[in-house]
C-alpha positions in Angstrom: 74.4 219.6 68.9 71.6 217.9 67.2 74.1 216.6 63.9 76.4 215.7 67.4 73.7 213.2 68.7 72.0 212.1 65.3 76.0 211.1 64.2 75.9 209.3 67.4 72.6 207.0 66.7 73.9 206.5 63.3 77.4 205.1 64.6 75.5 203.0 67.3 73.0 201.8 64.8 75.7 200.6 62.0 77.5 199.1 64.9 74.4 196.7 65.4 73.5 196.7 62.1 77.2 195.1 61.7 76.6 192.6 64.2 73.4 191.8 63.3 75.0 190.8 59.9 77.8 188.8 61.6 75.6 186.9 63.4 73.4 186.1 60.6 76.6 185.2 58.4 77.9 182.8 61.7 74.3 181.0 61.8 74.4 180.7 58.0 77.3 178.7 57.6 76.3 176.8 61.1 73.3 175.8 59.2 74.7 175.0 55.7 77.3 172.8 57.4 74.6 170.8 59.1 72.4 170.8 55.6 75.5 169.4 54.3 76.0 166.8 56.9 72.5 165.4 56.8 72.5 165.6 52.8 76.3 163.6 53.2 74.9 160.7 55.7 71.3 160.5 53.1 73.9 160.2 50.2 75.5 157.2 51.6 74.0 154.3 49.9 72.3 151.2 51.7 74.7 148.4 52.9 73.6 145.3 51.8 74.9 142.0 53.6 73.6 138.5 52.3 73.6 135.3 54.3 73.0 132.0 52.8 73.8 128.2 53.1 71.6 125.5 55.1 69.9 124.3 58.5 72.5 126.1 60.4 72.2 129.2 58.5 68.8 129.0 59.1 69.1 128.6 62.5 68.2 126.4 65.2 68.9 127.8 68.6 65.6 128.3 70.5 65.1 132.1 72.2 64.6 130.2 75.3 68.1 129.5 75.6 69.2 133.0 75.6 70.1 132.9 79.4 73.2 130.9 79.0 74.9 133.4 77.4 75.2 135.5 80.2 76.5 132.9 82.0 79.8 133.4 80.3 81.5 137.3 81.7 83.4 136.8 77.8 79.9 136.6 75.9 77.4 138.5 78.8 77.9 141.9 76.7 76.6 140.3 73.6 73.2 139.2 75.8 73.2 143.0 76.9 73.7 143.6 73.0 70.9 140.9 72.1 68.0 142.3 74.6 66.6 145.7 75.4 66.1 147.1 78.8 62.7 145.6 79.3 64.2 141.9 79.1 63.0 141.2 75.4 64.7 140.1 72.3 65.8 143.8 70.7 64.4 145.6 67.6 66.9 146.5 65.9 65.4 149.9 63.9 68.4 150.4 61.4 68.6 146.8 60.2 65.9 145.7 58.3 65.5 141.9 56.8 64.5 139.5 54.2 64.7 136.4 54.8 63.5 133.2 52.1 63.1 130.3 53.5 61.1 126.9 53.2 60.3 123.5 53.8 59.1 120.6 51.6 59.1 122.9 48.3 56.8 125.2 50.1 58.7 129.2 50.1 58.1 131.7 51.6 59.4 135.0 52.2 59.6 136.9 55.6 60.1 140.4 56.1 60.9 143.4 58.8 63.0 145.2 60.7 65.7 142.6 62.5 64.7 141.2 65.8 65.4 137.5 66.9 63.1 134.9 65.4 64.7 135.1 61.8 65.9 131.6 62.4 64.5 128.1 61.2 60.7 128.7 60.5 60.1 124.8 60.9 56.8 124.6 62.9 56.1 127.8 62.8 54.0 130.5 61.6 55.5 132.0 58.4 53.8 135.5 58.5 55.7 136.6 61.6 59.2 135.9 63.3 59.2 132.7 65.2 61.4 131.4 67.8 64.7 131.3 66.5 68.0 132.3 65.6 70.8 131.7 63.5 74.1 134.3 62.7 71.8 136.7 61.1 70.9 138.6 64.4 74.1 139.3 66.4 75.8 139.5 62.5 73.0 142.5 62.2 73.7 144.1 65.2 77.6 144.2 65.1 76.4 146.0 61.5 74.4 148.4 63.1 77.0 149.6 65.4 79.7 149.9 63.0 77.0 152.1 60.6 75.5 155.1 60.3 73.1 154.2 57.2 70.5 152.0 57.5 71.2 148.3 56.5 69.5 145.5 54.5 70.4 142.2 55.4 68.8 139.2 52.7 69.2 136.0 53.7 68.0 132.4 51.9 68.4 129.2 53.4 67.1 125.8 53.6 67.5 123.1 55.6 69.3 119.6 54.4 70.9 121.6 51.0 74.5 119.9 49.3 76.6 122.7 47.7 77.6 119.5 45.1 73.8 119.8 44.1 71.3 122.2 45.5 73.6 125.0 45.4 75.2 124.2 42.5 77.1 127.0 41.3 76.6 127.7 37.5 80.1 127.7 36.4 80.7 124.3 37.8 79.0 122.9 35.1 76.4 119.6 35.9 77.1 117.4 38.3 79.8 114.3 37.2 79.7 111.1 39.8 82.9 110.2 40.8 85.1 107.6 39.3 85.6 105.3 42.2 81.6 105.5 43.1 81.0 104.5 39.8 82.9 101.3 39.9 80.9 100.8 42.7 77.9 101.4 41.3 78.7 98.7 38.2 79.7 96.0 40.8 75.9 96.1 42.0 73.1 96.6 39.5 70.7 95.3 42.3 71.4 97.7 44.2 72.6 98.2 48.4 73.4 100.7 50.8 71.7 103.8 49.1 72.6 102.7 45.4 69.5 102.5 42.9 69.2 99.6 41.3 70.4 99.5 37.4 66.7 100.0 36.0 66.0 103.0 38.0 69.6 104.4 37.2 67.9 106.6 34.4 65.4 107.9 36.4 68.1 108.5 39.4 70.0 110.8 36.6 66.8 112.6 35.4 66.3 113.6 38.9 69.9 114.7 39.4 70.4 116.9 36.6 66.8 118.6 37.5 67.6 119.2 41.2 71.0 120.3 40.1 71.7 124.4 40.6 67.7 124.4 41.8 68.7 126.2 45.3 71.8 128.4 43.8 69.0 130.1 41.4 66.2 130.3 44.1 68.4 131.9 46.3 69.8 134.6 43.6 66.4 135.4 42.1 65.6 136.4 46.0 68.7 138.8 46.1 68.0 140.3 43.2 64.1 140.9 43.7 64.7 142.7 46.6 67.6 144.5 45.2 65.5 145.7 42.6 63.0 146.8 45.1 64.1 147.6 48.5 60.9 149.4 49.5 59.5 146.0 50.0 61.5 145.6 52.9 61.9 149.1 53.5 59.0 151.9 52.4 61.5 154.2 53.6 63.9 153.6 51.1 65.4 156.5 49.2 66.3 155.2 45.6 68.8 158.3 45.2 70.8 157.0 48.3 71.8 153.7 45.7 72.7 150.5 47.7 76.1 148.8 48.1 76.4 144.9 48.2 78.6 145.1 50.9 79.3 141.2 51.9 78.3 138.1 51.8 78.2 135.1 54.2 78.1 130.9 53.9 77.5 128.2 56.7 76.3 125.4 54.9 78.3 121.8 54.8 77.3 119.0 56.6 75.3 117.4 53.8 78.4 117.5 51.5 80.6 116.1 54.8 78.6 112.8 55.0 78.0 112.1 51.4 80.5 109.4 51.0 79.0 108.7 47.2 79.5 112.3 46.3 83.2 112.8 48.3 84.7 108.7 48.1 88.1 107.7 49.2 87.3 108.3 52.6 91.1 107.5 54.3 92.2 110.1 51.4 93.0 113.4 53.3 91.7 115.2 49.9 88.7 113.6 49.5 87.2 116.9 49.8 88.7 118.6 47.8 85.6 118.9 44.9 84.3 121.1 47.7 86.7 123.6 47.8 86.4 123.3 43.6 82.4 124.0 44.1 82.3 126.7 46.8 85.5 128.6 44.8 83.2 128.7 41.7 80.1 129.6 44.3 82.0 132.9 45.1 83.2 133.9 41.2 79.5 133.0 40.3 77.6 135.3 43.2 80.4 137.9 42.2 79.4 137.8 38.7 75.4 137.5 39.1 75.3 140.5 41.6 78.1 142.5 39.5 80.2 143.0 42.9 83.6 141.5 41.7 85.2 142.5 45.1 82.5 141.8 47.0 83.8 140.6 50.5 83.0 136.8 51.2 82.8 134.8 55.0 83.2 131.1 55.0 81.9 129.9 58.1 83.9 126.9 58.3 82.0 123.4 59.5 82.3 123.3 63.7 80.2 120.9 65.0 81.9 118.7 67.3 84.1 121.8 68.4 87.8 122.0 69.0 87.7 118.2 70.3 86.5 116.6 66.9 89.7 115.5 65.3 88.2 112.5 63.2 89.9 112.4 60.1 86.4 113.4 58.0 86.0 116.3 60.2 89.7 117.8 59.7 89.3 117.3 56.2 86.5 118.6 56.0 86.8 122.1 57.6 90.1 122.4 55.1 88.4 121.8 52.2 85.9 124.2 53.2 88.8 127.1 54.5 90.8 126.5 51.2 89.9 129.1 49.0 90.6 131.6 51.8 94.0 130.7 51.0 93.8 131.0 47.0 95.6 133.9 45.1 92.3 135.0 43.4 90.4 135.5 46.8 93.4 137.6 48.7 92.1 139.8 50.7 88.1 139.6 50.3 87.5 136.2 50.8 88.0 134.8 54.3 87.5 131.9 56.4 85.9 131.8 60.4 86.2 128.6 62.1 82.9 128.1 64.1 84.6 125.3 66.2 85.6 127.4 68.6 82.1 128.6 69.3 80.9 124.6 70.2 79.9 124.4 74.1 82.0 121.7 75.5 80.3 121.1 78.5 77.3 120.7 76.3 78.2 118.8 74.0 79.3 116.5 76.7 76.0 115.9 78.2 74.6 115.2 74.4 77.3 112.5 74.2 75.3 111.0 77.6 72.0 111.3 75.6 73.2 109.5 72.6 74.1 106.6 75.0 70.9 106.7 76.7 69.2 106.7 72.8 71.5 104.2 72.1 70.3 102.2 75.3 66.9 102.4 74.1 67.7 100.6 71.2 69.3 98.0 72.5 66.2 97.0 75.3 63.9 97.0 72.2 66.1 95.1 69.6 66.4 92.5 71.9 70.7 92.8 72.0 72.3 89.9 73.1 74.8 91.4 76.0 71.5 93.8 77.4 68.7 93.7 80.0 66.4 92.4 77.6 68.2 90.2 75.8 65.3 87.2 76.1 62.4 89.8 75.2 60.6 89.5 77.7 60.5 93.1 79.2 57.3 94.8 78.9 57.1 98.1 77.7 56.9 99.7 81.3 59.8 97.4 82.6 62.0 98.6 79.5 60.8 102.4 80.2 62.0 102.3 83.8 64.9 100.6 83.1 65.9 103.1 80.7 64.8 105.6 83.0 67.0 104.4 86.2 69.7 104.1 83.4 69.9 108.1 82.1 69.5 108.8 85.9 72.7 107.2 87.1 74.2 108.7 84.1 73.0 112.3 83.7 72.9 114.5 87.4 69.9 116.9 87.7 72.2 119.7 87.1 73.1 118.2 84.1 69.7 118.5 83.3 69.5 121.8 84.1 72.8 123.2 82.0 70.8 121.3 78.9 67.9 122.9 79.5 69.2 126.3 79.9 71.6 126.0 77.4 70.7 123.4 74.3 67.8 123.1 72.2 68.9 120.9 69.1 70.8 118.2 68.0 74.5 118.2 67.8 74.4 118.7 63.6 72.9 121.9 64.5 75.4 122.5 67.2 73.0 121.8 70.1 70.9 124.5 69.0 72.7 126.9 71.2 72.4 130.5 71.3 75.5 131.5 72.8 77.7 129.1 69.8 74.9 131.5 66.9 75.2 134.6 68.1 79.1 134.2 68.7 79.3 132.9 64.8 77.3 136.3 64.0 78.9 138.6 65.5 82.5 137.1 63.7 81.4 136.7 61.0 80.5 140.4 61.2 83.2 141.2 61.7 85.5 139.6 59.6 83.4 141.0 57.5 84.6 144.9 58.5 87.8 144.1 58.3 87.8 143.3 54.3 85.9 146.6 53.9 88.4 148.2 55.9 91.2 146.9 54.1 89.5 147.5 50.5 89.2 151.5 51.4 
């Protein structure tokens, strides 16, 4: 009876001894699966996105017109995206930036985790975010969404920069003036209309060839100090995990698009088409310095004006600047965005009423001919209220308003608009996805 019970015990204990086992086995390979999962998403390596070019890179659209977007049911998701629950700009925790910048020869280098304020520093203080924005912050958080691993975003730009100079690529060899502006220039050794005279030609060239590539190199030795540090930017950073140049994105233009000395033949429908030479050598040259062959490239593609602008300049422009998009070489990992589409229309119609009233202003203090103060002999407070009666009959106080709400620059920076920035960020983005998605 006693072996009867004692068998008993030893069949019930094996029985949980077995179970025990199983369970222990089950929660084993529970836990090793997540070990390996964690150790998986810490393997991936950090994706690094660099944006460069000039003043609108930078970026010029005040915070303050941040409302507007939400005025818009197509872009008020991207407002939801662009503030946090409390109302405020958001801090984007899994994007982190650095950001070189500048004016008047003076650098400096900003960095932290992405919020908005990493847009032109003009005016402000350099040692914290200021109070704009340019792509870099919707093109951040479209990044952050689409990743698990944290991101590095290092951007360089500078207001008033020419790709045909300042950014110079290296294989492009030194900058040659063109034929045509060079018969100019020997038809007027005095000098007129921006041409040196002949005895300050030499110094002219001096300056050239030093300003030449000055920008392209400041803006590489930026990418590669942080990439050879990313602790800088992010103490965090595991240097096991690796980074991944993962893309690369250009707005720049508008100094190239209104240098007639540099791009002549201006009824020529290719008069641009250096530029498309200079930024295709711009993309093998980045390629080559960074060691990313592959490495997928966004042309933000000149919009100012928007849809509307049709002058000849302007059309030529934009495809000159969408061109190498389009060559063999580039299939695949280079592509093009057209930022027109993103200009406010009913905005930039009001600016076109401001530019008259500037241009009214003129006129009363020049004295012109077929004006109210053609004989001079407004005073200064007749001429103010006469130019004040005139932008009142022209521009309605909701007018007013719509600016104020929605514009905060001039029309070269696309009105300083939020709504036009943050769409060009978020497209660039993701135009940016869809190369990697295509490489895999």
């Amino acid at each position: 009876m006693l072996e009867s019970k004692l068998s008993i015990h030893h069949e019930e204990g094996a029985d949980v001894l077995s179970r025990y086992q199983d369970i222990i086995k089950h929660l084993t390979a529970i836990l090793t699966t997540a070990l390996l999962t964690v150790i998986g998403a810490e393997a991936k390596p950090l994706k690094v996105f660099i944006l460069a070019g000039q003043s609108n890179m930078e970026g010029p659209a005040s915070i303050s017109t941040f409302d507007y977007i939400g005025d818009d049911p197509a872009t008020a998701p991207l407002l939801k995206m662009m503030r946090g629950p409390d109302g405020k700009p958001t801090t984007c925790e899994g994007v982190s930036i650095s950001y070189l910048t500048g004016a008047n020869e003076k650098n400096f280098t900003l960095n932290g985790k992405l919020t908005a304020g990493y847009g032109s520093m003009w005016g402000m203080d350099p040692s914290k975010p200021g109070e704009r924005i340019g792509p870099e912050f919707t093109f951040g958080l479209v990044m952050d969404k689409a990743f698990d691993e944290p991101i590095l975003l290092i951007k360089a730009a500078w207001g008033g920069k020419s790709l045909h100079t300042d950014f110079r690529p290296p294989s492009a060899g030194p900058y040659v003036m063109p034929k045509e502006t060079q018969e100019v220039w020997d038809k007027h050794p005095q000098g007129a209309h921006g041409i040196p005279k002949a005895e300050d030609r030499p110094k002219w060239n001096t300056e050239k060839v030093a300003a030449t590539g000055v920008y392209y190199r400041l803006m590489m030795e930026h990418v590669k100090k942080v990439l050879a540090d990313p602790k800088q930017v992010l103490p965090d950073y595991d240097a096991a995990r690796g980074c991944e140049i993962a893309g690369f994105s250009w707005l720049q233009g508008f100094n190239d698009m209104v240098d007639g000395q540099v791009y002549p033949n201006h009824n020529k429908p290719d008069r641009y088409a250096m530029y498309s030479d200079l930024l295709a050598h711009f993309i093998r040259d980045v390629r080559k310095d960074l060691n990313a062959p592959k490495m997928p490239f966004v042309i933000g593609v000149m919009g100012v004006g928007g849809l509307k602008d049709q002058s000849s300049s302007m059309v030529a422009f934009r495809q000159a600047m969408a061109a190498p998009a389009e060559m063999p070489e580039f299939k695949g990992n280079v592509v093009a965005v057209q930022t027109a589409p993103f200009w406010s229309d009913e905005l930039g119609a009001i600016d076109a009423k401001r530019a008259q009233i500037s241009q009214m202003n003129h006129f009363l203090n020049s004295n012109h001919k077929d004006h109210a103060n053609a004989d001079g002999k407004m005073t200064p407070e007749q001429k103010q209220e006469t130019l004040k009666k005139y932008e009142a009959d022209l521009i309605s106080p909701a007018e007013l308003a719509l600016w104020k709400r929605g514009a905060s620059n001039a029309g070269y920076h696309y009105l300083g608009c939020a709504k036009t920035f943050a769409l060009m960020g978020k497209h660039f983005a993701e135009a940016n996805l869809a190369m990697m998605k295509a490489a895999k």
